[in-house]
N, C-alpha and C positions, 0 to 999 in steps of 0.2 A: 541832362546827362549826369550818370552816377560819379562818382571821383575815381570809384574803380576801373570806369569806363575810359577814364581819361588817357593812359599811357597808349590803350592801342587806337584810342581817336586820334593822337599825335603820329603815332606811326602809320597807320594808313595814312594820314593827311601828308607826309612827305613821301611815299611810295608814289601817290597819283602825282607829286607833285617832279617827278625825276622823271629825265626823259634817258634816250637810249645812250646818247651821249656824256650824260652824270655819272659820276661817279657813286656807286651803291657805299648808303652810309649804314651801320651797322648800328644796332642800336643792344644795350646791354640790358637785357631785362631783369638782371639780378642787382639792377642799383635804382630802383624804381622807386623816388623817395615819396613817403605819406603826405597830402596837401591839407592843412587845416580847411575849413571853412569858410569862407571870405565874415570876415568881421571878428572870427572868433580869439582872434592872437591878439587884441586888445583890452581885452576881458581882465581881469583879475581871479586868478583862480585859487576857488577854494578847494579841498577835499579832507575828509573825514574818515579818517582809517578805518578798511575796512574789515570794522568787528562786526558786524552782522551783513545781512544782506543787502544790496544795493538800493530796494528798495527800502529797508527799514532806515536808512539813509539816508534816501532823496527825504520820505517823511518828515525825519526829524529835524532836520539841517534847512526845507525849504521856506519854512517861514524867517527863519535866522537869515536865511539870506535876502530875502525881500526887504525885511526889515531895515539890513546892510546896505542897499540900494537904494533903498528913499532919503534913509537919515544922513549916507554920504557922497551920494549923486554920484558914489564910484557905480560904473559895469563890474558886475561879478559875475561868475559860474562855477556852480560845482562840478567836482569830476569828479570820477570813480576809479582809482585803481584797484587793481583784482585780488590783490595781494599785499599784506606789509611789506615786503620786500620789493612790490613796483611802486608801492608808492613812496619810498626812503629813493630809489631809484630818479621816479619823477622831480622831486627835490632837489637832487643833485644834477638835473639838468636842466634844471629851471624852469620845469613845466607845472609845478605847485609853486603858487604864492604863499599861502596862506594853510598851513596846517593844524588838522585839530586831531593830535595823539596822544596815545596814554603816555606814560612818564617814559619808560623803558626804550620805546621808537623817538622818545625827543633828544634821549640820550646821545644816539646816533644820528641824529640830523644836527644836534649842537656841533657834535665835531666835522660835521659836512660844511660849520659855520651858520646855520642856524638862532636865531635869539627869541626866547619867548615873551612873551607880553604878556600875557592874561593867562589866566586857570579858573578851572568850573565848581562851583558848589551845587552839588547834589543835594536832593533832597532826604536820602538814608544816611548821608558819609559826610556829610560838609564839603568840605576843600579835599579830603582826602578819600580816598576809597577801597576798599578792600577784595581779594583771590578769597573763592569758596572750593572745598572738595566736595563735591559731589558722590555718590553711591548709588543703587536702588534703593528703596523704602524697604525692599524684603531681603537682602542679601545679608542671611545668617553670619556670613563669617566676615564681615567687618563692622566693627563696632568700634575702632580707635585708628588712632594714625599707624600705630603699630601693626594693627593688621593688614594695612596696605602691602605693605612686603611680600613680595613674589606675586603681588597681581599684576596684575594690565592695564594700563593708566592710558590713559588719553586726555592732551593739554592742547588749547586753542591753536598756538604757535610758541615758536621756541623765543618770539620777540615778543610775545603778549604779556603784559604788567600783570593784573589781574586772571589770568587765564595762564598762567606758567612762573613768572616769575617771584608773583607773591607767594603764591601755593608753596613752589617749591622751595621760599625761602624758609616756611614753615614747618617742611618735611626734615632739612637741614635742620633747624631749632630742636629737632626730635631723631636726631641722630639718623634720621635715613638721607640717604644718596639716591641719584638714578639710578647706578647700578643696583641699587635694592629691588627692584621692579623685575617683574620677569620680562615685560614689555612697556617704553616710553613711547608710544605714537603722539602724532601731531594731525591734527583737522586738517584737509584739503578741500581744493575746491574754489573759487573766488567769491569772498564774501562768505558773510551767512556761519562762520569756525566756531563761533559761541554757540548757536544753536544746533552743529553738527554736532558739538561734544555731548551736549546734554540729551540728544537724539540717540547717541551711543549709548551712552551712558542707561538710558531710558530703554531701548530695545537689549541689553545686556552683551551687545560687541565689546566693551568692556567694561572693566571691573571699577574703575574708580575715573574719574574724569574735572579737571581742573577748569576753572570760568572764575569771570568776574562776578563780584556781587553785582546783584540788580538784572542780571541776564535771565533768571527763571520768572524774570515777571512779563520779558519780555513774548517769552514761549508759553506763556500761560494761556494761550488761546487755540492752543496746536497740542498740547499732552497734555494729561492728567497729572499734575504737579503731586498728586500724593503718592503715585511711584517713585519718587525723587526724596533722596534723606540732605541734606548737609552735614556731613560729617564735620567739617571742620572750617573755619574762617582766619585769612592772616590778620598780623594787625594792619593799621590802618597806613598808607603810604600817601606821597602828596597826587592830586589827582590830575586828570589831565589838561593837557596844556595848549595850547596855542602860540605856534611862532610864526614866524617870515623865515624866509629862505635869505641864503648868503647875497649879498647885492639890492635888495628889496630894497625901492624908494623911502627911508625912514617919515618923510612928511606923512605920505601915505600911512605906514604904521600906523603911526598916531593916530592919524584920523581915524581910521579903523578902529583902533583898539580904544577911545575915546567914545565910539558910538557903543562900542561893547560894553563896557564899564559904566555909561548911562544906564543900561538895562535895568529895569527894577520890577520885580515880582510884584509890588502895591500896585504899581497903574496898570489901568485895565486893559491898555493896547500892550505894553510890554509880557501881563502875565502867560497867554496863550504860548508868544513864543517861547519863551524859556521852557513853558512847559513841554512843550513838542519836543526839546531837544533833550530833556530829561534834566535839566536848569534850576536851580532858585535861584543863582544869582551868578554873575562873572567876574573876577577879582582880578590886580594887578597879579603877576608873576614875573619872576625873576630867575637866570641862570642858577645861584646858589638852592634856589628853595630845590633842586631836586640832587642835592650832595645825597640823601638818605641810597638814591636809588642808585647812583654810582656806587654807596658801600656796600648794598646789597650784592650789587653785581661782583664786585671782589670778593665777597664773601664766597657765592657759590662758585669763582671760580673761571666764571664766564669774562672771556676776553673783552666783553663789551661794544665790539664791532658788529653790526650786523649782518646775521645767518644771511 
């Protein structure tokens, strides 16, 4: 039996079960609550904001998690929320353990109560990573940040580090605002907003479009990258992070974040996964290392609560 199936297997089951004498019970079908899985509310859950699609996701994250379950005997599982904003959501109701975000969504999970532990070194960026503008390859009339103005811009989300907020902090640095744009949209959809932008961007829906670096490598196998220019790069910000949620067992922590920090690119069981996840290596991190991103966000402006 499906779990869908479940509420009207109950209610027929007490219809047959009432005789003429019973009294008819009423049953409220607008409070028909979701039933986990048997076994799955034990688990440890991870998930991975979703900046691309759910499967480029499960990809990269599944061997990190295997990994995580041999070397701490903890049960884990990934989840997938559809959206930044369900997953800062899930966080706060305590349905993510274990979050792995760009700088900008940790911001808002810190003040959900949140603590990070670890952060990622890439292989282009180190510990930190940088927003690209994007353009076509043949769109005569942009050649500088200056001529962004009065196009049509398209940004991953309005909570993405690299896909909006770096960009724009650079747009700022060069005296444009949003309102300089003749259009600011934002990527729909669940999942997948990085390679929606670039998809934009690439069939000419619009004029200029904001990602993180490293995302045109990842569509590299779907467009022709030489229609794609870079116009421009921010500098480089801290990169993203890994926390626990408000309440999270701190023994646990540790342990976690102690298998994580063993990781190391030389040996030859650890190098695969890190590489899956786009990894050289995993470092401690701390509440302070992401002050930069909190100035940023006063800078432009942004109340720093999550859209």
């Amino acid at each position: 039996m499906t779990l869908a199936r479940l509420p009207i297997f109950i209610l027929l089951f007490f219809m047959a079960a009432c005789t003429e004498n019973e009294p008819v019970v009423k049953v409220d079908m607008s409070k028909v609550e979701s039933v986990a899985p048997l076994g799955s509310t034990s688990a440890i859950t991870y998930a991975y904001l979703p900046q691309y699609s759910h499967s480029v996701s499960f990809e990269r994250h599944r061997r990190l998690l295997e990994y995580l379950r041999h070397k701490t005997g903890l049960s884990l599982r990934q989840v997938f929320p559809n959206t930044f904003a369900e997953h800062v959501k899930m966080v706060e109701r305590g349905e993510i353990d274990i979050s792995f975000t760009n700088p900008f969504v940790y911001i808002s999970l810190a003040r959900l109560g949140s603590e990070a532990f670890a952060r990622v070194v890439e292989p282009d960026g180190g510990a930190n990573f940088q927003g690209q503008i994007i353009v076509r390859a043949d769109n005569p009339a942009i050649n500088s940040l200056a001529d962004c103005r009065g196009k049509r811009i398209i940004a991953v989300d309005p909570n993405s580090a690299g896909g909006f907020l770096y960009p724009f902090g650079l747009f700022f640095d060069h005296g444009i605002t949003q309102k300089d744009f003749q259009e600011v949209a934002f990527a729909t959809g669940a999942g997948g907003r990085q390679e929606a932008v670039v998809l934009a961007v690439y069939t000419g829906a619009y004029d200029v479009g904001t990602i993180r670096k490293g995302t045109l490598d990842i569509v590299r196998d779907k467009i022709d990258l030489d229609q794609i220019r870079v116009l421009a790069e921010s500098r480089p910000y801290p990169g993203w992070v890994y926390s626990v949620r408000k309440g999270f067992d701190p023994a646990i922590k540790d342990k976690i974040a102690r298998a994580l920090l063993d990781l190391s690119a030389s040996r030859h069981d650890d190098a695969p996964v890190l590489a899956a996840a786009g990894m050289i290596d995993i470092i401690s991190a701390h509440d302070e290392d992401y002050e930069p991103i909190r100035t940023l966000i006063r800078r432009l402006g942004l109340n720093g609560d999550f859209q």
